[in-house]
N, C-alpha and C positions, 0 to 999 in steps of 0.2 A: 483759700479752699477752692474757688472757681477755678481758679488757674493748675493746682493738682487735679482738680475733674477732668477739665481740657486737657492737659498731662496724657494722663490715664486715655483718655479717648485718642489720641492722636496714635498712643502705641497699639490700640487693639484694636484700631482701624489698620497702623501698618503690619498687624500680625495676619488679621484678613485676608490681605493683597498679599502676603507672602504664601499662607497657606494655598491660595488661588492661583498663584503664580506655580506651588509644585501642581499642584492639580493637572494644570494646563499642559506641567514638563510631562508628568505621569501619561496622560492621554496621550501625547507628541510619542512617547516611546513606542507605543502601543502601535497610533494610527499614521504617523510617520509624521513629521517636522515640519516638512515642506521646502526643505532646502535642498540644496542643490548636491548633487552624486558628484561622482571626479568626473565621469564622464560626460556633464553637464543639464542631465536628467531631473526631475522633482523627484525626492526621494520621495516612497508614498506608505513608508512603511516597511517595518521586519516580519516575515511571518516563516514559524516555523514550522517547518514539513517532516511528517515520518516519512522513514525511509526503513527499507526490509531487504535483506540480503537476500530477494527474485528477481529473477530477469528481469520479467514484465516489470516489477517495481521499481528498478534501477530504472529502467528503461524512460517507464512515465517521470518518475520524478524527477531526473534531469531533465525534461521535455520543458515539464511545466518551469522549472527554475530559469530554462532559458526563456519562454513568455515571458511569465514575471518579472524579471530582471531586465527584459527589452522594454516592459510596461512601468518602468519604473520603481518596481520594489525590489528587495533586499530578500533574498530566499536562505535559507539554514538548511541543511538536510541531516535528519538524525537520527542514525542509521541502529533500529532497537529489535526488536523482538515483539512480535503481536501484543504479548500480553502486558510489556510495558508501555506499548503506545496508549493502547484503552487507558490505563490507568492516567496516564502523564492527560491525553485528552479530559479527563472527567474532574483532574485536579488543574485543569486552563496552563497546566505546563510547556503546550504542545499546541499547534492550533488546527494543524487539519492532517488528515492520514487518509491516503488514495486507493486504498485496497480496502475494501470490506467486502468479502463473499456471501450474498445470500440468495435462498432462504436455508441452507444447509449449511455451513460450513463454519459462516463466525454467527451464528443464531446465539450460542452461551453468550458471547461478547453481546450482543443487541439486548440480550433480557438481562445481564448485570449490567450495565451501561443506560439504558434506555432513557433512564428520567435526569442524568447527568451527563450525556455527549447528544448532539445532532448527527442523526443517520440519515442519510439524503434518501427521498424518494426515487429521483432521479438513480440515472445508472449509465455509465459511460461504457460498458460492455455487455451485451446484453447472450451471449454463445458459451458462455463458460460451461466448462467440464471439469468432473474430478472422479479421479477412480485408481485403481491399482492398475500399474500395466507389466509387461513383461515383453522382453526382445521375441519378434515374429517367430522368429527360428524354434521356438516352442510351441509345436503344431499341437500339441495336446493338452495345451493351457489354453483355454478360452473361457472359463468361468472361475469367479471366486469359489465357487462349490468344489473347485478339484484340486484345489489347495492343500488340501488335506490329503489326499490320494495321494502328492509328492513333496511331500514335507520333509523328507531328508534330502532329495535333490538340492531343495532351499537352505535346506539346514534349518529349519523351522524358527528363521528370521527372513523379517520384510526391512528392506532397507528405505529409513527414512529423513528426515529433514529437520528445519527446528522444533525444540520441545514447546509446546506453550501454541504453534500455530494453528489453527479452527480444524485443517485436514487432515493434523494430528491426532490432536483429539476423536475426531470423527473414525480415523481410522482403529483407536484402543476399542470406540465402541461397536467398529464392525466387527473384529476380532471375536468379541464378545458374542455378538447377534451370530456369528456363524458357525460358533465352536471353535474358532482354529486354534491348531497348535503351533503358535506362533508368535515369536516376540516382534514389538517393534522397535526398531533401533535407531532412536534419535541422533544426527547431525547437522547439519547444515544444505543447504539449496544444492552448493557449489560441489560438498563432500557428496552426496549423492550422485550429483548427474557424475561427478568422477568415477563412481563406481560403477554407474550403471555404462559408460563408456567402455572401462575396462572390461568388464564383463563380456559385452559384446564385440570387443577387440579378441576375447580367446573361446568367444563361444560357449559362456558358459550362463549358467541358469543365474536369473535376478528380479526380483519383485520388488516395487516400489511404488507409494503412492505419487500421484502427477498429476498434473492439468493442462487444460488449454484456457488460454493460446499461453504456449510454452514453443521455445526456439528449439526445442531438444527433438520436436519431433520430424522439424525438418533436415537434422543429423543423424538421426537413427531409424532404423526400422522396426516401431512398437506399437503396442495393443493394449486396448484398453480390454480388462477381463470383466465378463459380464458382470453383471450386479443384481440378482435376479428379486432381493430386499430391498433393492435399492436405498440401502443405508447411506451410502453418498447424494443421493437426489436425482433429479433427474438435471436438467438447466440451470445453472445457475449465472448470475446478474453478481457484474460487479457495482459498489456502491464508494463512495467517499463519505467521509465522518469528520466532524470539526467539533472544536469545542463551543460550548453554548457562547452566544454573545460575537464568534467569528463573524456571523453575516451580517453584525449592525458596526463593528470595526472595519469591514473590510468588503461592504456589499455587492463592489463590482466584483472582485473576486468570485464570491460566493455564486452571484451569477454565472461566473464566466465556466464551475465547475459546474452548475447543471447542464449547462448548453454542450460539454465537454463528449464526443461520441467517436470512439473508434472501432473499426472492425477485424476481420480475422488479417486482410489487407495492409494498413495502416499499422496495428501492433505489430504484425510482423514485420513489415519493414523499418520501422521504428528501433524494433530489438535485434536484428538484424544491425544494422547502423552503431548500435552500441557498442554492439560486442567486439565488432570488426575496430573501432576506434583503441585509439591509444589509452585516452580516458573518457568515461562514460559521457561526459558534459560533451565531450567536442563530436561524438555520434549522436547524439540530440540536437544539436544547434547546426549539424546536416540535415539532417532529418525537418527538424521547422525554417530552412530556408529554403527547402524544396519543396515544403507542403504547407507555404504561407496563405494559398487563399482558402485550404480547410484550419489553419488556425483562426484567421479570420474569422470566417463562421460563429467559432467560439467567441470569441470577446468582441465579438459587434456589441456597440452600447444599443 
């Protein structure tokens, strides 16, 4: 009987150490191994980054993938739509997303999210703009109020970008707030600025919502049309969002995005460098070998 007791204890002692043993693999996946990359690096960890079919987004997140990845981590980018990042963040699918507009623009995303994703105080843009604009050459468009005064000019459609994005939304409820007669017509970042190019290639009438810092405005000649409700806001701050539990996985990180600051400067030659590149990663990793002592800055321990 003694010797079945001992038995019994030896296996569920080694069932312990095995369960501890996934534990440990569990956490390793997480916070990274410790072993060594091909390029002879400490792996420090997979983290996975949204990514948003905008410039500036493209832009930063190959920026950061190339830090990261010279700091030793493993970067994923994945490439979704606003409103499945929020969700993917709040269910830990996701771990950090570089784009949050406020206090206008992704406010819905912060008050459904709020007690389920981290919304950085911090803010690594602090000039942002958002509004309807139209090519200069329309000397008698200067306010959303005269919108309506040339609504078939327009065809009483606003050309716009993805469904689901905060300036989206924002712009259904200016619509609303101003009366217009006007639909808005969701696509994509890319399908837009196409249009609004062509458009201004034959000189013809086009409205669309936009922001800065956006690369499009150092290609064309556009206007932002007043806002006199300012249903868009006035300033806005961009933010980063990760999911709960990121900054105790990955704290140098987590630092390294609040210390993270660029300006009208800096993003634009950043996105500039992108766009000009064959693929996005390899105008980034110009751009951070040329501007290694403001990365620095950032990921000083």
């Amino acid at each position: 009987m003694r010797f079945i007791k001992s038995k019994l204890l030896l296996i569920g002692l080694a069932f312990v150490v095995v369960l501890a043993a996934c534990g440990d693999s569990a956490e390793s996946d997480k916070k990274g191994s410790g072993d060594a990359k091909e390029d002879g690096t400490e792996n420090k960890g997979t983290i996975e980054m949204a990514q948003i079919n905008w410039a500036e987004n493209i832009a930063v997140t190959n920026m950061w993938k190339v830090i990261l990845e010279d700091q030793g981590y493993e970067v994923n980018l994945k490439l979704l739509d606003m409103g499945t990042i929020m969700k993917a963040l709040a269910e830990d699918e996701l771990d950090i997303n570089l784009e949050v507009w406020l206090p206008v623009q992704d406010q819905a995303y912060l008050q459904e999210y709020k007690d389920e994703v981290f919304f950085s105080e911090e803010t690594w843009y602090d000039n942002a703009k958002v509004g309807l604009v139209v090519p200069k050459y329309l000397e008698n468009m200067n306010s959303i109020e005269d919108l309506n005064k040339h609504a078939d000019m327009f065809e009483g459609e606003i050309t716009g970008f993805d469904p689901g994005a905060g300036t989206m939304e924002v712009t259904e409820d200016l619509i609303k707030e101003y009366d217009l007669d006007y639909e808005l017509l969701p696509s994509s970042e890319p399908a837009m600025i196409t249009e609004i190019a062509e458009a201004i290639k034959n000189e013809e009438p086009i409205v669309a919502p936009l922001w800065s810092p956006h690369r499009v405005f150092s290609q064309y000649d556009l206007k932002y049309l007043e806002d006199p409700k300012e249903v868009y806001g006035g300033v806005e701050k961009i933010h980063h969002a990760a999911r709960q539990g990121f900054a105790e996985d990955f704290p140098k990180v987590s630092k390294w995005m609040k210390d993270w600051k660029m300006d009208d400067d800096s993003i634009g030659e950043l996105m500039t460098y992108v766009k000009d590149a064959d693929e996005p990663i390899d105008g980034a990793r110009k751009w951070v070998e040329e501007n290694q002592d403001l990365v620095n800055q950032w990921i000083k321990e």
